[in-house]
C-alpha positions as CSV (number, residue, x, y, z in Angstrom):
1,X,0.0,0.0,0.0
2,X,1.4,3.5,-0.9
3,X,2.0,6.0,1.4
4,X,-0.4,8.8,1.2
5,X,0.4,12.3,0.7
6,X,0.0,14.6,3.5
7,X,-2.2,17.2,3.3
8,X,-2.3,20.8,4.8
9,X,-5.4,21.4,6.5
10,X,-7.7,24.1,5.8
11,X,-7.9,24.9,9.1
12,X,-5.0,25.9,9.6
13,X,-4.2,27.8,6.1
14,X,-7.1,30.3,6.8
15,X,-6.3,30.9,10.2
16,X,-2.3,31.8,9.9
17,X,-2.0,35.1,10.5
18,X,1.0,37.5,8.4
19,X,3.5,38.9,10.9
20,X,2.4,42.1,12.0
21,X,4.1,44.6,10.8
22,X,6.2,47.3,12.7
23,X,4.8,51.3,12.4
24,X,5.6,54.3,13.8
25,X,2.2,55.7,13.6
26,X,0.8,56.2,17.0
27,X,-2.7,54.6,17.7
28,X,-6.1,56.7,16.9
29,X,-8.5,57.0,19.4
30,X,-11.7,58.0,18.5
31,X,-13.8,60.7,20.5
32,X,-17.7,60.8,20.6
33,X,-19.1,63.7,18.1
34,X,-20.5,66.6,20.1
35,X,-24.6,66.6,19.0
36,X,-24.9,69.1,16.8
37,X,-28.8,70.1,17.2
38,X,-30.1,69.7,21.3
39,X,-33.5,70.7,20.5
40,X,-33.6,67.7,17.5
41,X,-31.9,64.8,19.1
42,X,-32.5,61.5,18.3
43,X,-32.4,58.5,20.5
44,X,-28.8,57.5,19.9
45,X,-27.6,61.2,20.8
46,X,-29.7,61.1,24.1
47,X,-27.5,57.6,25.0
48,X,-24.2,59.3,23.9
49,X,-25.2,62.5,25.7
50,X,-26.2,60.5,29.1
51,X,-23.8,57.5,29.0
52,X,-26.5,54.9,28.3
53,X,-27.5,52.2,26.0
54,X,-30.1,52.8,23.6
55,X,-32.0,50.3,25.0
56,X,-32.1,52.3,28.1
57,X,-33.8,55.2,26.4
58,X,-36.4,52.8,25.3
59,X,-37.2,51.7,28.5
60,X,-37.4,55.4,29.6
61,X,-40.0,56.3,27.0
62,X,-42.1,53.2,28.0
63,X,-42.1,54.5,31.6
64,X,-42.7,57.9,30.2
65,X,-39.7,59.1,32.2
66,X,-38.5,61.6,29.6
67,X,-40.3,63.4,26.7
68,X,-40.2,63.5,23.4
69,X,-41.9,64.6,20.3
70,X,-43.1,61.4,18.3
71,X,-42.4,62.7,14.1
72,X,-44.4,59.5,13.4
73,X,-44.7,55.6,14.6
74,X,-40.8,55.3,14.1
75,X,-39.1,58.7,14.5
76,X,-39.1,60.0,17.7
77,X,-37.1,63.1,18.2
78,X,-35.7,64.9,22.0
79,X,-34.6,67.8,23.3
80,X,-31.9,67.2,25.1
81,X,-32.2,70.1,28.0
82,X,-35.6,68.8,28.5
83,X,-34.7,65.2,28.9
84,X,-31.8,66.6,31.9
85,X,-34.7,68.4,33.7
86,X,-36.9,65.4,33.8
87,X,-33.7,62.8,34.5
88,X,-33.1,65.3,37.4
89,X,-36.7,64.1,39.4
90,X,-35.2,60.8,39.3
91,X,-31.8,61.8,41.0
92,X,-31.0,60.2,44.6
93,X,-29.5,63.3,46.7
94,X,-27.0,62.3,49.6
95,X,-28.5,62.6,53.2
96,X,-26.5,64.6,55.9
């Protein structure tokens, strides 16, 4: 019986990685874009602006904890100075 031929497998052909190479070019970081319209926000800026996930500002406007102006069924647009005022009720201030 012959021997049989070995054979590379694909595995590990499409994982091998090229050497990485050596720059000088420092790394970028990237910094969150400043919203350009507070009185026309949309529900993404409102989670940039306060640090939350979008998901978050869902469950906010199903518990009708900060307003909005409802464009139609899908767009929903905030002011962002409005939304602060009505984030401040929910606030816990320290006791002395």
């Amino acid at each position: 019986m012959p021997a049989r031929p070995k054979i590379k497998s694909s595995v590990s052909i499409l994982h091998r990685h090229p050497p990485a190479a050596k720059s000088a070019a420092p790394l970028i970081t990237t910094v969150a874009a400043p919203v350009l319209n507070r009185k026309n926000a949309r529900k993404h800026d409102v989670a940039r602006e306060f640090n939350v996930c979008v998901r978050t500002v869902d469950q906010w406007l199903h518990d009708r904890r900060i307003p909005c102006r409802k464009i139609s069924p899908r767009v929903v647009r905030f002011d962002l100075d409005a939304v602060e005022r009505a984030l401040r009720r929910y606030t816990v201030r320290e006791v002395s």
